[in-house]
C-alpha positions as CSV (number, residue, x, y, z in Angstrom):
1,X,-86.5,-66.6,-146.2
2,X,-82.7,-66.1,-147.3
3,X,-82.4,-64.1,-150.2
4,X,-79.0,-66.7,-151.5
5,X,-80.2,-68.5,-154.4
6,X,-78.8,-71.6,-154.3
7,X,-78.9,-74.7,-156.8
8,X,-80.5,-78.1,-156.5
9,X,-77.4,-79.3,-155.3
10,X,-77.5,-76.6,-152.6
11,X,-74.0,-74.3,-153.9
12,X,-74.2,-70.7,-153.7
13,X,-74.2,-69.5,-156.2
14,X,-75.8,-65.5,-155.9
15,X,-75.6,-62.6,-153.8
16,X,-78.2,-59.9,-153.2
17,X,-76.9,-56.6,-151.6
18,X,-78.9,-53.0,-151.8
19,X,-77.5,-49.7,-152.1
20,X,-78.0,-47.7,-148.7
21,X,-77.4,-44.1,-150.5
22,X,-81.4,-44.7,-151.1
23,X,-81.4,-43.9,-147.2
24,X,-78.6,-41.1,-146.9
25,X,-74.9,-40.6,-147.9
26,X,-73.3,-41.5,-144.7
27,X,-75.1,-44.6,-142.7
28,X,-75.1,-44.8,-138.6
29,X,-76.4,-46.7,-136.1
30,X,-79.4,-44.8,-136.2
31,X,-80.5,-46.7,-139.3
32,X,-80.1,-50.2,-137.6
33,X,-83.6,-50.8,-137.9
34,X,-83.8,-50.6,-142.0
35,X,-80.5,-52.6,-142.1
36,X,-82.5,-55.2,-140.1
37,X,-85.6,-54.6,-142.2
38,X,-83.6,-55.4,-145.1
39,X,-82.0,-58.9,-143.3
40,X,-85.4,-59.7,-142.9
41,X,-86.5,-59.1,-146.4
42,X,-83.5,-61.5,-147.4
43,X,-80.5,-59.4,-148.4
44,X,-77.3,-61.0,-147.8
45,X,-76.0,-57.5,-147.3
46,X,-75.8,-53.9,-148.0
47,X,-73.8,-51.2,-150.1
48,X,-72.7,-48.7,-147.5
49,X,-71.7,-45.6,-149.1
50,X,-68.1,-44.6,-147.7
51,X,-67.8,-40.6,-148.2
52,X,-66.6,-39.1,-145.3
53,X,-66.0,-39.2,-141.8
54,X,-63.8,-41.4,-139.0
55,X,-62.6,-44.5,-139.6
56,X,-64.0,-45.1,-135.7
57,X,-67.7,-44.7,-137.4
58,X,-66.9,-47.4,-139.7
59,X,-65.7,-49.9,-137.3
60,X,-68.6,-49.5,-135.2
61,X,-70.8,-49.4,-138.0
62,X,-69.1,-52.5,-139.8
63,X,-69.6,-54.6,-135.9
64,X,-73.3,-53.7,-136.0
65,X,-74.1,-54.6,-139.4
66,X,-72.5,-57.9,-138.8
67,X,-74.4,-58.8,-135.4
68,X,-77.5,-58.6,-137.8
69,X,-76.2,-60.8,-140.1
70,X,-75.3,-58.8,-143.2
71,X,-72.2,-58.8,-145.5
72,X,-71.2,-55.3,-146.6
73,X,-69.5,-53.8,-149.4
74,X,-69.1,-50.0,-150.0
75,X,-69.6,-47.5,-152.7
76,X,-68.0,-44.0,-153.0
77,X,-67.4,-40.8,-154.6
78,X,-64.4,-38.4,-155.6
79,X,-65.2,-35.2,-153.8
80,X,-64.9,-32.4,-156.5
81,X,-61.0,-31.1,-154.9
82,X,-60.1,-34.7,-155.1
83,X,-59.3,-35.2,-159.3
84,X,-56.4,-37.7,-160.0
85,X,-56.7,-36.6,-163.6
86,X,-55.9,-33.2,-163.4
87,X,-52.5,-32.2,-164.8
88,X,-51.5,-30.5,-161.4
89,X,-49.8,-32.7,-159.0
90,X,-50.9,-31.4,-155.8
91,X,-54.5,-32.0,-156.9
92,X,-53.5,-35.8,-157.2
93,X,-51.6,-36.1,-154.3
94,X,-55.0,-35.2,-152.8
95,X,-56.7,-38.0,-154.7
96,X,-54.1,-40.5,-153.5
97,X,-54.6,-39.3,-149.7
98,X,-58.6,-39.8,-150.6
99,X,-58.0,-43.4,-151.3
100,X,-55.7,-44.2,-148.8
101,X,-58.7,-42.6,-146.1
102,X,-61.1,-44.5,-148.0
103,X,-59.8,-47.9,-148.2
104,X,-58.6,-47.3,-144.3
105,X,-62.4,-46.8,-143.7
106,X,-63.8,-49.6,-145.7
107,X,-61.8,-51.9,-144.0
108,X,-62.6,-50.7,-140.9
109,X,-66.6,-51.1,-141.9
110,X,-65.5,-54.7,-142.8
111,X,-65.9,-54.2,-146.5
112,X,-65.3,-56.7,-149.3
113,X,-65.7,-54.3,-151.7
114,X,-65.3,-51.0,-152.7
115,X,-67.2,-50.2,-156.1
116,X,-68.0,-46.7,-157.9
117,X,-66.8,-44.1,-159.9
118,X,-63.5,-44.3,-158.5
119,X,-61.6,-42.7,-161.4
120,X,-63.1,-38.7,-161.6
121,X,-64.8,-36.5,-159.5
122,X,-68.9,-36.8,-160.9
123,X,-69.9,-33.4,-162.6
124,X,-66.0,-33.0,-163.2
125,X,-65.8,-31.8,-167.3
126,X,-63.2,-30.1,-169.9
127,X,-65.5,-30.0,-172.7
128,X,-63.7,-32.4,-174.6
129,X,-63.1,-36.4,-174.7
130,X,-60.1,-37.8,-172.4
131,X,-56.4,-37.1,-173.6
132,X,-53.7,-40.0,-173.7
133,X,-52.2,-38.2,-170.7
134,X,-55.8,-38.4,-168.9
135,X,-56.0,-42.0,-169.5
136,X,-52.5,-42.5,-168.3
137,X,-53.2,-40.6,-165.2
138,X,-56.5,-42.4,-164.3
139,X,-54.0,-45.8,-164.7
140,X,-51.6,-45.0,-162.7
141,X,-53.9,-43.6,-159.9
142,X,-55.9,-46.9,-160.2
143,X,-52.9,-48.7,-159.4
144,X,-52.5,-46.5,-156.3
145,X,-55.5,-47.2,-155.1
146,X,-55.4,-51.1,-155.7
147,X,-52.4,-51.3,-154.5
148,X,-53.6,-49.9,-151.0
149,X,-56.9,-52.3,-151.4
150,X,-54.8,-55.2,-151.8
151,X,-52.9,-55.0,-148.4
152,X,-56.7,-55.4,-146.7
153,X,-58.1,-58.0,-148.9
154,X,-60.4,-55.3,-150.8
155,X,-61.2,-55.6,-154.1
156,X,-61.8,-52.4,-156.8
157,X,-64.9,-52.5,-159.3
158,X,-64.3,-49.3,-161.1
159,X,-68.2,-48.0,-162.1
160,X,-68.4,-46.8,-165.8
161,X,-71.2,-44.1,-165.4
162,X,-73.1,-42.2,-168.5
163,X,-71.6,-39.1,-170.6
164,X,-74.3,-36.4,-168.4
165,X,-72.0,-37.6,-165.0
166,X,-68.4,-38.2,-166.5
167,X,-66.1,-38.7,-169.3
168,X,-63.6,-40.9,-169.0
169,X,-65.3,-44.0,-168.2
170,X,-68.3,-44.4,-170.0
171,X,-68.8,-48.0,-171.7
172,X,-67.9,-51.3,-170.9
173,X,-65.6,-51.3,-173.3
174,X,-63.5,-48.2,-171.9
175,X,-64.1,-49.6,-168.5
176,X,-61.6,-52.7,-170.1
177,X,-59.1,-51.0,-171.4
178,X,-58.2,-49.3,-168.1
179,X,-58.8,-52.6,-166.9
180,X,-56.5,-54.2,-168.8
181,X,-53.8,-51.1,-168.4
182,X,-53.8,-51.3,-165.1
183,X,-53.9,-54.8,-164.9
184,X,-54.2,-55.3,-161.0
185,X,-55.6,-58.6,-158.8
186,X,-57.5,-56.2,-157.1
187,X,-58.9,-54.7,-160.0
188,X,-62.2,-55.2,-161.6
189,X,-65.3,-52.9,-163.3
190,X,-69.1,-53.0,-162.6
191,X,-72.3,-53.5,-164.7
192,X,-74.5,-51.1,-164.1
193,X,-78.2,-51.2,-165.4
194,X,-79.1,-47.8,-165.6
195,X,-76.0,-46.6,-166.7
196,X,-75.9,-49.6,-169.4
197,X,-79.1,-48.2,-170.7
198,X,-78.2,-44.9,-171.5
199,X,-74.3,-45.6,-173.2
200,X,-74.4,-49.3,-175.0
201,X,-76.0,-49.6,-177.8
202,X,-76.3,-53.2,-176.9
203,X,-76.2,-53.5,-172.8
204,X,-76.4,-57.3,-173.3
205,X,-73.4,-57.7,-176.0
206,X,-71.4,-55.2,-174.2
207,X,-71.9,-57.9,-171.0
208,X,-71.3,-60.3,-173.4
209,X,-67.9,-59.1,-174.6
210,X,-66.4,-57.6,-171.5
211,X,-68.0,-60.1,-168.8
212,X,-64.3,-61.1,-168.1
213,X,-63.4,-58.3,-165.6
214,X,-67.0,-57.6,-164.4
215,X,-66.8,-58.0,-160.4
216,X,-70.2,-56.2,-159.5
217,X,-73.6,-55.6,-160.5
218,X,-75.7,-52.9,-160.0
219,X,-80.0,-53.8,-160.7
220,X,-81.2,-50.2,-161.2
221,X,-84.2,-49.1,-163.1
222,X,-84.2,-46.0,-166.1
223,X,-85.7,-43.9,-163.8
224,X,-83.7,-45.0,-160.6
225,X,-87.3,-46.1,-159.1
226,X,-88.0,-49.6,-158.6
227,X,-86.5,-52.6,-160.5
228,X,-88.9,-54.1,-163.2
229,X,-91.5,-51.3,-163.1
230,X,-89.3,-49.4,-165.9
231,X,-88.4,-50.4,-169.4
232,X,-85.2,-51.8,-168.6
233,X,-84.8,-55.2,-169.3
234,X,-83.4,-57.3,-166.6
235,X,-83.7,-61.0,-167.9
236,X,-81.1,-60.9,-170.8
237,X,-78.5,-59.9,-168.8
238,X,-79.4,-61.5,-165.3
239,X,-79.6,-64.9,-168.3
240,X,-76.1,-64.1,-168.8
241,X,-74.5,-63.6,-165.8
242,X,-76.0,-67.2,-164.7
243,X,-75.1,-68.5,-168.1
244,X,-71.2,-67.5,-167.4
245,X,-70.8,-68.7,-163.8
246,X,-71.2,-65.2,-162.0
247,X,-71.5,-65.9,-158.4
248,X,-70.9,-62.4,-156.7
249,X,-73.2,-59.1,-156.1
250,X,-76.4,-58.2,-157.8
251,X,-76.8,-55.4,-155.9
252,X,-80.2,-52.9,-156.0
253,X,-79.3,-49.2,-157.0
254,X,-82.7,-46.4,-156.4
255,X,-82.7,-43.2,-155.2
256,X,-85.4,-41.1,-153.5
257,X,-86.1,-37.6,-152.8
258,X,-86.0,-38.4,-148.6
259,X,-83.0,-36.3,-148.2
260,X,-82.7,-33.1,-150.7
261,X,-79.2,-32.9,-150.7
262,X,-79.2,-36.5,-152.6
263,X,-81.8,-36.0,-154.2
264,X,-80.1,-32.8,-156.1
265,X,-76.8,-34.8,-156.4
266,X,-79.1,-37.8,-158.1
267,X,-81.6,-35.7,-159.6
268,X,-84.4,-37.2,-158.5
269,X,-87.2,-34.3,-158.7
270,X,-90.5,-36.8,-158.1
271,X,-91.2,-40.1,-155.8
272,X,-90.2,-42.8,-157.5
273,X,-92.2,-45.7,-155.5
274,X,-94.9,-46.0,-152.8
275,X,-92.6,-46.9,-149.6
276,X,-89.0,-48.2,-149.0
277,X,-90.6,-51.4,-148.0
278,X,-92.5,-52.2,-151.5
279,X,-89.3,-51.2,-153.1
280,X,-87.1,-53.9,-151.4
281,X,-89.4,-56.1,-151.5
282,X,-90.2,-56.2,-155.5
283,X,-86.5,-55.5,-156.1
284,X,-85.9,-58.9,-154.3
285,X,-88.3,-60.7,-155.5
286,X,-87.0,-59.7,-159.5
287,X,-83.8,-60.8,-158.8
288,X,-84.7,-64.0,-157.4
289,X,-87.5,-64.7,-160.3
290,X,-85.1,-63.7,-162.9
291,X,-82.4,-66.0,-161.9
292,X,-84.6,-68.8,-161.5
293,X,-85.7,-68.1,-164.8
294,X,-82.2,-68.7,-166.3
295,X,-81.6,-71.7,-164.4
296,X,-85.1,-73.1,-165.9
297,X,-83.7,-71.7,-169.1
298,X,-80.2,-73.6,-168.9
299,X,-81.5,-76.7,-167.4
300,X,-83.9,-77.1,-170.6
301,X,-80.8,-76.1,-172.9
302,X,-79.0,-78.8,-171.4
303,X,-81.7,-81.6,-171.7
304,X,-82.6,-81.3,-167.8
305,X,-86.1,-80.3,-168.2
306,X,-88.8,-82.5,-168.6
C-alpha cells in the first residue's frame, strides 16, 4: 500500500518520510534491507542523516535508495569545532567550510532537503540568552549556507530545538525572525513535535501563527518512542497543516538505545518500543488516520458530508 495520501480527486497532497538516525548516525548500503522494509511499509522516503564522511558514500548511497523507490531528504548536525556564532572568525570560517561539505554531500545523496539544527553546535552554551551580535552572526551564516543550497536546488528548514539542546533557536516564533532576516528562497524552519511540546506554550497557535515559513515536519513523541503512544497530541496540528494546504514532509523522529553512542547523544537511557517494525508501522498508520481525520473534518465544515 503507498503511504501518499491522496484526495478523492487523486492529487497529492502528503508525504511520509522517517528519520534513519533511529538506525545509526551515518547510513550505508549495509542497511538496504530496512530502507526496503520501510518502502514496503509505505514511506515515500527517508531522512538520511548527513554528518560525515565522502561525498562518494552519498552518491552511492543516494543511487541505491532510489532503485528502491524512496525520495530522500537529509538531517544534520554542527559538530562542536564547527560554531558560526562564535565571535572568532576562524571558528566560522570552519562553519562555512561545514556547509559547503554538507550541502556537496546532500546533493550527492540526491537530497531535497536538508533540515536540522543548522544554526549552533547542540550542547553549545554561554550561560546567557543570544546577543544582537549572535543573532546577526547566525543570519549571515544562514545566508551562507542557502546561498550554497540554492545552486543544487536544496532547500534549508532550520530546526528550532528546546532550551536543554540550544539557545538561539528555540520557538517558532524565534525560528521567524531569523527567517525573515535572512529572508532567502531557500530558506524555511521545521515543526517539530517533541520539541513543540517542551517550548510553546501553545504548539498548535504557535503553528498557527508562524505556518508561513514552515517547510518540514517532524512526528515525534515526548519520550522520542513511538508516535501516539505518548501524550503528545498529534490531531490539532496534523488538522492544521491539512487545513492550510501543507503538501510536503511529515516525517517520523524516534530514537533507540541500538547504538550507545546515539543513544548518549539522544539520551535515551530505556527501550522505547517493542521492535523497529511495530514502530513504523503505528507511526504510519497515525499519520495516515490523522490526516484522514481532517479531511473528514473539512469536508463536513464545508457541507461535503452527508
Amino acid at each position: 500500500m503507498a503511504s501518499m495520501v491522496t484526495s478523492q480527486k487523486g492529487g497529492r497532497i502528503l508525504l511520509i518520510g522517517f528519520n534513519m538516525l533511529l538506525v545509526d548516525g551515518k547510513i550505508g548500503l549495509e542497511h538496504l534491507s530496512i530502507l526496503q522494509k520501510l518502502k514496503n511499509f509505505g514511506y515515500d522516503g527517508v531522512e538520511i542523516p548527513v554528518l560525515e564522511g565522502e561525498t562518494q558514500h552519498y552518491r552511492d548511497l543516494g543511487k541505491a535508495i532510489r532503485d528502491i523507490g524512496l525520495r530522500v531528504t537529509a538531517s544534520t548536525a554542527l559538530p562542536s569545532e564547527v560554531n558560526p556564532l562564535s565571535p572568532d572568525q576562524s571558528v566560522r570560517n570552519r562553519a562555512a567550510d561545514f556547509y559547503k561539505w554538507l550541502i556537496e554531500a546532500s546533493h550527492e545523496l540526491g537530497a531535497e532537503l536538508v533540515v536540522g539544527p543548522v544554526h549552533s553546535p547542540i550542547g553549545y552554551f554561554t550561560g546567557n540568552g543570544p546577543t544582537e551580535q549572535e543573532t546577526e552572526r547566525c543570519v549571515e551564516a544562514m545566508r551562507i549556507l542557502c546561498d550554497e543550497a540554492h545552486s543544487v536546488g536544496i532547500g534549508i528548514s532550520l530546526e528550532a530545538v528546546n532550551r536543554f539542546e540550544c539557545y538561539i533557536v528555540n520557538t517558532l516564533e524565534a525560528a521567524s525572525e531569523i527567517y525573515q532576516k535572512v529572508n532567502h528562497p531557500a530558506f524555511g524552519y521545521m515543526f517539530d513535535t517533541f520539541h513543540a511540546n517542551i517550548e510553546e506554550k501553545d504548539p498548535v497557535a504557535a503553528l498557527r501563527t508562524y505556518r508561513n515559513g514552515v517547510t518540514h515536519v517532524h512526528i515525534s513523541e515526548n519520550d522520542r518512542g513511538i508516535p501516539g503512544r505518548g501524550h503528545v497530541d498529534f490531531r490539532k496540528p496534523i488538522k492544521l497543516l491539512r487545513e492550510t494546504g501543507y503538501d510536503q514532509w511529515i516525517t517520523v523522529e524516534a530514537f533507540g538505545r541500538s547504538l550507545p553512542a546515539l543513544a548518549a547523544a539522544t539520551r535515551v537511557w530505556r527501550d522505547l518500543f517493542e521492535d523497529r517494525d511495530t514502530l513504523f508501522a503505528e507511526s504510519i498508520d497515525l499519520i495516515r488516520k490523522e490526516w484522514a481525520f481532517a479531511g473528514d473534518e473539512l469536508g463536513m465544515a464545508n457541507g461535503d458530508g452527508k
